[in-house]
C-alpha positions in Angstrom: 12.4 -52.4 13.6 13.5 -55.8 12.9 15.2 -57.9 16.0 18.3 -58.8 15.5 20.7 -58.7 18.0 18.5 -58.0 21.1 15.3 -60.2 20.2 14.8 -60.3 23.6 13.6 -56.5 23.6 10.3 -56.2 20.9 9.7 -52.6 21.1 11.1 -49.2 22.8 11.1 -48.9 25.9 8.2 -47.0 27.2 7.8 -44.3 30.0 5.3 -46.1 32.6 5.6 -44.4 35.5 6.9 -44.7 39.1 4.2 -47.4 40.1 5.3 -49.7 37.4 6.4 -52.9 38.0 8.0 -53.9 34.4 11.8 -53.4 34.1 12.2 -53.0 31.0 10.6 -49.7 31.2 11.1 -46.2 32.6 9.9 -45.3 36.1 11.0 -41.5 35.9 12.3 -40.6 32.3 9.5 -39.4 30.5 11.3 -38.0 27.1 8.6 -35.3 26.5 8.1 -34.3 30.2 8.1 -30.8 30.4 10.8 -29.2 32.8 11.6 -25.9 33.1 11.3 -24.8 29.6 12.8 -28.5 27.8 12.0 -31.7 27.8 13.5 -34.7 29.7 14.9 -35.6 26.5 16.5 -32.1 25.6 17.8 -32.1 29.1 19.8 -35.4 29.1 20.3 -35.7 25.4 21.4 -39.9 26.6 24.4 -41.1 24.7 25.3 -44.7 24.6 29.1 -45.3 25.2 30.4 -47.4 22.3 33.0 -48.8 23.6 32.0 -50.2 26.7 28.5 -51.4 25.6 29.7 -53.1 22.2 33.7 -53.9 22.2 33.3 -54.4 26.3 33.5 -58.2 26.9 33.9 -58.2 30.7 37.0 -58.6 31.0 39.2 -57.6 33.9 43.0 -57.6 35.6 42.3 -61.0 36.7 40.5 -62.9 34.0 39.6 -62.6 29.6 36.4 -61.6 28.3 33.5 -63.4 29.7 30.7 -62.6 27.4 29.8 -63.5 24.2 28.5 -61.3 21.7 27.3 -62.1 18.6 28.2 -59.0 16.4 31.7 -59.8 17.3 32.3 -62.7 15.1 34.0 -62.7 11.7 37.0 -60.5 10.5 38.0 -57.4 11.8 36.0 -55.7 9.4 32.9 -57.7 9.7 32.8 -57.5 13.3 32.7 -53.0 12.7 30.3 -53.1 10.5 28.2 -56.3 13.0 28.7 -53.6 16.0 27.4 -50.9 13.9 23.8 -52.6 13.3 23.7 -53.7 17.1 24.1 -50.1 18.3 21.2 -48.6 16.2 19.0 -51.4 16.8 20.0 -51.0 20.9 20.1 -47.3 20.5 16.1 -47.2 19.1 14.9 -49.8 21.1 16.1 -47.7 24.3 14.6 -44.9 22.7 17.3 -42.4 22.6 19.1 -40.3 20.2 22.7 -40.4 20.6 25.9 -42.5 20.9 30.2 -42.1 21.4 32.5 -43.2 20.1 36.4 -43.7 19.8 38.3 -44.5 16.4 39.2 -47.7 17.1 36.1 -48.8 18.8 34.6 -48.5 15.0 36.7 -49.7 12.9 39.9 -51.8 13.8 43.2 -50.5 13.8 45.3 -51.2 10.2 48.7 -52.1 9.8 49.5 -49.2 8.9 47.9 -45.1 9.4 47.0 -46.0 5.7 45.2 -48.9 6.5 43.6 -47.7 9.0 42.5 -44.7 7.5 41.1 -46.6 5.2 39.1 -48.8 7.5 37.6 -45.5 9.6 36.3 -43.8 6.4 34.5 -47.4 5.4 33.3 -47.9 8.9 32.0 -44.3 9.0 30.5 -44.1 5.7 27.8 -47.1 6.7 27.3 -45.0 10.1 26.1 -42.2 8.2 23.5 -44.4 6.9 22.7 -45.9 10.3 22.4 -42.0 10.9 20.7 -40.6 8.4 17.8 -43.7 8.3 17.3 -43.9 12.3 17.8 -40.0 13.2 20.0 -40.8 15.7 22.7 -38.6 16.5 26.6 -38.5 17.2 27.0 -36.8 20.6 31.0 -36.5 20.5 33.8 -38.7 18.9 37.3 -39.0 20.2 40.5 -40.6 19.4 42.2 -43.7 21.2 45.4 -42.6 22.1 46.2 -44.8 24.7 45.7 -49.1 24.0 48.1 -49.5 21.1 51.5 -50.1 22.7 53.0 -47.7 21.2 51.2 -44.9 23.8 52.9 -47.1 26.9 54.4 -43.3 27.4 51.9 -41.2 26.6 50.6 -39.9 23.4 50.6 -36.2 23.1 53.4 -36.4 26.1 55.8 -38.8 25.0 59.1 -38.3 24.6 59.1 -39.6 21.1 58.8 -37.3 18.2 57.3 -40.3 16.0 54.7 -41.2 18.6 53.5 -37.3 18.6 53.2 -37.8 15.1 51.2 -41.0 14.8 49.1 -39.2 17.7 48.6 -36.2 15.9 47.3 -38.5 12.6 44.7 -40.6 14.4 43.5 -37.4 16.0 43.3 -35.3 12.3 41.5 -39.0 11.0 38.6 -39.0 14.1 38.0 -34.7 13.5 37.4 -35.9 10.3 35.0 -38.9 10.9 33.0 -37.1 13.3 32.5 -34.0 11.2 31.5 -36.4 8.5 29.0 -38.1 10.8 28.0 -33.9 11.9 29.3 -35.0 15.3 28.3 -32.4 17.9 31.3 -32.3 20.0 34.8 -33.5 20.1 36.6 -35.2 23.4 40.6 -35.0 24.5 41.0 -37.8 27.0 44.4 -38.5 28.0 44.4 -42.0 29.1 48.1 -42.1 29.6 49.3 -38.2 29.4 51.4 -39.2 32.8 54.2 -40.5 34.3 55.0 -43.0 36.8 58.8 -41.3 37.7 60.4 -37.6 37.7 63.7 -39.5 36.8 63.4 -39.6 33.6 61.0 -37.2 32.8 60.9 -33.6 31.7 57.8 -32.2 33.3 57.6 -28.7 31.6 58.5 -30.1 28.1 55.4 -32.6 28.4 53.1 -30.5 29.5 54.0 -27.6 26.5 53.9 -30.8 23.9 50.4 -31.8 25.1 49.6 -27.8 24.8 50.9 -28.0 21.2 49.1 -30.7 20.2 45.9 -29.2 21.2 46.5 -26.0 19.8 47.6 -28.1 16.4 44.0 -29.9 16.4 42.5 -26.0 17.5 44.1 -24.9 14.1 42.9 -27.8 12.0 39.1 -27.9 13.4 39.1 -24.1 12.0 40.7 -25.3 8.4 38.0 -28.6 8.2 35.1 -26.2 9.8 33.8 -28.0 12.0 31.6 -26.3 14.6 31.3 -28.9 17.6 32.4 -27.9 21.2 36.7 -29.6 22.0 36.3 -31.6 25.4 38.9 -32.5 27.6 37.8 -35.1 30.5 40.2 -35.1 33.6 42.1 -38.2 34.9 43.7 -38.1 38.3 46.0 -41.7 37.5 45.4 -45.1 36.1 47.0 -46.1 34.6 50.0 -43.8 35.6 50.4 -42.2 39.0 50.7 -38.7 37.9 48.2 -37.6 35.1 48.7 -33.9 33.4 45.3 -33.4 33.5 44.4 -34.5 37.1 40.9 -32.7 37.6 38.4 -30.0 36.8 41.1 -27.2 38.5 43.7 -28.8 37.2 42.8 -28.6 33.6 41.2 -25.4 33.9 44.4 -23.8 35.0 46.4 -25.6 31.9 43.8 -23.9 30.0 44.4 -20.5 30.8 48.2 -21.0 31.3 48.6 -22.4 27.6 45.9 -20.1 25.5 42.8 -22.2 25.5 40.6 -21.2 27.3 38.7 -20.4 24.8 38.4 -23.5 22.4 37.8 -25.9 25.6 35.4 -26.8 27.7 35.1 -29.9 30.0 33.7 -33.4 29.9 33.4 -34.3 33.7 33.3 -38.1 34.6 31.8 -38.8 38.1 34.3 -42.2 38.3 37.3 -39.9 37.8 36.0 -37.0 40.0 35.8 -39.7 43.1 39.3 -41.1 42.1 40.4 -37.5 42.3 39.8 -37.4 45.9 36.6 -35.0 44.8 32.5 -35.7 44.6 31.0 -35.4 41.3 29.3 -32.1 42.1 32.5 -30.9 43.3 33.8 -31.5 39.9 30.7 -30.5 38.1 30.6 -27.1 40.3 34.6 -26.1 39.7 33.9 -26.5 35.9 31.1 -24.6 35.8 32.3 -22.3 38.1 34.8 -21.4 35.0 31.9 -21.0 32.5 33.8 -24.7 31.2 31.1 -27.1 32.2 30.3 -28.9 28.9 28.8 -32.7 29.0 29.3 -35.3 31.4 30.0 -39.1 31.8 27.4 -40.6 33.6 28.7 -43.5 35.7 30.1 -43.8 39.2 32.7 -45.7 40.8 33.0 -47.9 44.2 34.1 -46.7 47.0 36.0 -49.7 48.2 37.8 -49.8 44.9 40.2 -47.8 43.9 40.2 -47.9 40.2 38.1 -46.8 37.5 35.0 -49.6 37.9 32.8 -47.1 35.3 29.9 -49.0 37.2 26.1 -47.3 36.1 25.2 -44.4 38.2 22.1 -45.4 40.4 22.6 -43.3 43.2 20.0 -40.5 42.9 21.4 -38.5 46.3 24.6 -38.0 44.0 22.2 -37.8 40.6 20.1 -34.8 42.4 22.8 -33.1 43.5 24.8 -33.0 39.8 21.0 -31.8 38.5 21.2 -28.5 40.6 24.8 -27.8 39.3 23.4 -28.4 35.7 20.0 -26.5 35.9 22.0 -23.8 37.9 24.1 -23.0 34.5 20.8 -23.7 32.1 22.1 -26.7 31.2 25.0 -28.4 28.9 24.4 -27.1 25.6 25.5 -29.0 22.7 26.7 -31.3 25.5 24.9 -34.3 27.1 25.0 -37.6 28.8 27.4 -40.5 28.0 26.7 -43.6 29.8 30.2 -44.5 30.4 29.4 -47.3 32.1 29.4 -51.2 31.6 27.7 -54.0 33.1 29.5 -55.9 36.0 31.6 -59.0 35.0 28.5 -61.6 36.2 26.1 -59.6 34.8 27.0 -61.3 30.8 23.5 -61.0 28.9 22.7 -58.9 26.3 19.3 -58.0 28.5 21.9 -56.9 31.1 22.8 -53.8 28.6 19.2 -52.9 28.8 18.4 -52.8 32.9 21.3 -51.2 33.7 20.6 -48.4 31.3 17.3 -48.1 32.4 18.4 -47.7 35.7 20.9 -44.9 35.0 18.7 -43.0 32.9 16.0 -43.1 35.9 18.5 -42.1 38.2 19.1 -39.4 36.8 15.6 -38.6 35.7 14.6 -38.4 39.3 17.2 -36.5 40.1 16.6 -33.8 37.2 13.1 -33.5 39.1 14.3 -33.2 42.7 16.6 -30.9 41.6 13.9 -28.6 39.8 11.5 -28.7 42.9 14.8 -28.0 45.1 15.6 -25.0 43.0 11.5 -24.1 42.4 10.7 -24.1 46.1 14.2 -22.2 46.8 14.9 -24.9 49.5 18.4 -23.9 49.8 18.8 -21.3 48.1 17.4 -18.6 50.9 19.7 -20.3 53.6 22.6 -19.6 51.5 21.8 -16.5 50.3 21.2 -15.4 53.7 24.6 -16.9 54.6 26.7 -14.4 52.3 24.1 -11.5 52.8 27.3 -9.2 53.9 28.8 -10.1 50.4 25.6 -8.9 48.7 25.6 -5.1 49.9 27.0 -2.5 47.9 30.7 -2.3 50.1 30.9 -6.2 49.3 30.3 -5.9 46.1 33.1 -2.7 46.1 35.4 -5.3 47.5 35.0 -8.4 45.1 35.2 -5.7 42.1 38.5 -4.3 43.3 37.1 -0.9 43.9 38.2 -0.5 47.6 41.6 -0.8 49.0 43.1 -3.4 51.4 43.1 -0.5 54.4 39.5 0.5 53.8 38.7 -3.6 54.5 40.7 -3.3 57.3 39.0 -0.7 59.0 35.5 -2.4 58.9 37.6 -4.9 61.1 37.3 -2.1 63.8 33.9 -0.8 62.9 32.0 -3.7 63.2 33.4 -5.2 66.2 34.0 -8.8 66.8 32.2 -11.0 64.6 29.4 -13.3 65.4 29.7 -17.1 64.3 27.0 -18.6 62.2 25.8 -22.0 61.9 26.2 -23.4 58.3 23.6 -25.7 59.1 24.9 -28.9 57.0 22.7 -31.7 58.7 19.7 -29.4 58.4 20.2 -28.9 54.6 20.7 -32.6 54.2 17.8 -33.7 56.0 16.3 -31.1 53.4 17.3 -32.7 50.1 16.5 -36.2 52.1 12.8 -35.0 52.1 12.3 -34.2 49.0 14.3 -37.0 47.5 11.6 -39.1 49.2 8.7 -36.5 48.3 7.5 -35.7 52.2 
């Protein structure tokens, strides 16, 4: 493996251990680790997030891009195909097999859908070689519908026949590229299906458009057979107050409501589950909850700040606790683990990219085996199965199946008197997960 942009880093990164002192190496992710049944690796399936870890140059609302990176010199088109050989290179020397992508995080935009066509198939015709000679994978590809100014209202939502239509193109163009490049999964993410006012406009009509278009891309992923898993991610706002596909329930019920149920699952964020007023595991929990729960963006926000900070998750209370919902449903399956996350502003070397996905991938690495011990040892498990013990006899089950009527519940009112409070026990069960997290 020759060092070119990240000389800094000579080989992989190696699993060393918890006792290790060398950062640039794993503490908990140990890729063939056994656990229950799959490796750590099969587990996670780790993506790198394109966008933020090669186009991101630390820029925010209050100042320009503030790092330097050297595959971003030269034309458009030299820059793609400069950002291309970074990400394998980075990708291998992390040791992982996959990476995400939007459209124009590949290749630049054209001047026209032509052009930029144009650029897409070029830039994805050198990833297939990146591909085919490294092994490494592409976990999902989606389209950016929401940067060029002509999205300011909305993409699949705006009230602009002509903007539906150039949606609807670069959407058709990135099904294509990531079936070319045997992309695993596809992602919707609506970064401006919203609105900031009712006054101008019409709710129902925006809503059925966005419906449309997705059943439009259903149709053509059957005519192009391409096999991956369609992803929506929910947004509760930011940029726009009021985004159609707010949360987990939220998107679930537009689901159901517009006939796609079945084509759709979810890609939960933990930075937009926390903006939503929610915890990750709530999130994580509502879409599984619904049979919808598949893949996740691994970052987390800050709590002070309310807007997306897509900061690297190293929280492993939250990490443990997203691990139980995922070894609950036996995992994500074609799914995985995008690191939607980028380095903090002051944080501007390349060596940077490195820690902080070591750190994230540990996080979660320790959480994966709290989790299993949690779930092994049936830690909480009995308490709550004790707790809806009434639910589990034969009349409760008669009652959830709709087999008895609303005066035969009543009557058990009467039979079995007055009932008896129960403690949930909440600081107990957290002093639980507490002790395991730090192995007493």
């Amino acid at each position: 493996m020759s060092a070119t942009y990240f000389p800094e880093v000579t080989k992989p990164i190696a699993y060393e251990g918890p006792k290790s002192k060398n950062p640039l190496a794993f503490k908990w992710y140990n890729p063939t680790q056994i656990v229950r049944g799959k490796t750590m690796a099969e587990h996670f399936r780790f993506a790198i997030a394109y966008w933020h870890t090669f186009k991101a140059g630390g820029a925010d609302m209050f100042g320009p891009p503030a790092w330097v990176r050297a595959w971003n010199a030269g034309t458009p088109l030299e820059a793609a195909n400069k950002a291309l050989a970074a990400n394998f290179e980075f990708i291998q020397k992390l040791g992982l097999s996959y990476y995400c992508w939007h459209d124009r995080d590949i290749a630049p935009e054209g001047a026209t859908p032509a052009e930029s066509t144009q650029n897409l198939h070029a830039i994805v015709k050198e990833a297939a070689k990146y591909q085919a000679d490294t092994g490494v994978k592409l976990l999902w590809g989606t389209a950016n519908l929401f940067g060029n100014p002509r999205f300011t209202h909305g993409a699949g939502t705006n009230p602009d026949l002509q903007v539906f239509a150039w949606a609807a193109a670069q959407i058709k163009d990135a099904l294509d590229a990531t079936l070319a490049l045997d992309g695993e999964n596809y992602v919707f993410w609506g970064g401006r299906e919203g609105y900031e006012t009712l006054l101008n406009t019409r709710y129902k009509q925006e809503t059925d458009q966005l419906a449309r278009l997705l059943h439009l891309a259903v149709d053509y992923k059957k005519k192009i057979g391409f096999k991956g898993q369609f992803l929506i991610e929910p947004k509760p706002h930011e940029p726009t107050k009021h985004q159609y596909d707010f949360d987990a329930a939220t998107v679930i019920g537009f689901l159901h409501t517009h006939g796609l149920a079945d084509h759709f699952k979810l890609n939960i964020e933990a930075n937009h589950a926390t903006l939503a007023g929610h915890t990750f595991e709530h999130e994580l929990t509502v879409a599984s909850a619904d049979g919808k729960l598949g893949s996740i963006d691994a970052n987390a926000g800050d709590v002070l700040l309310g807007w997306d900070t897509d900061q690297f998750p190293v929280d492993i209370y939250s990490t443990t606790k997203a691990m139980l919902v995922v070894l609950a449903q036996n995992g994500l399956g074609s799914g995985g683990f995008n690191f939607d996350a980028k380095c903090r502003r002051g944080s501007l070397e390349t060596l940077d990219l490195f820690y902080a996905h070591i750190g994230g991938i540990d996080a979660f690495a320790r959480g994966l085996l709290v989790a299993d011990k949690l779930l092994a040892d049936r830690a909480l498990e009995d308490f709550v199965s004790k707790r809806y013990a009434s639910w589990d006899t034969p009349f409760g089950q008669d009652v959830l199946t709709g087999k008895v009527d609303l005066e035969t519940v009543a009557a058990l009112a009467s039979q079995k008197g007055e009932p008896v409070p129960q403690s949930g026990r909440q600081e107990l069960l957290e002093i639980i997960v507490n002790d395991y997290l730090l192995g007493v």
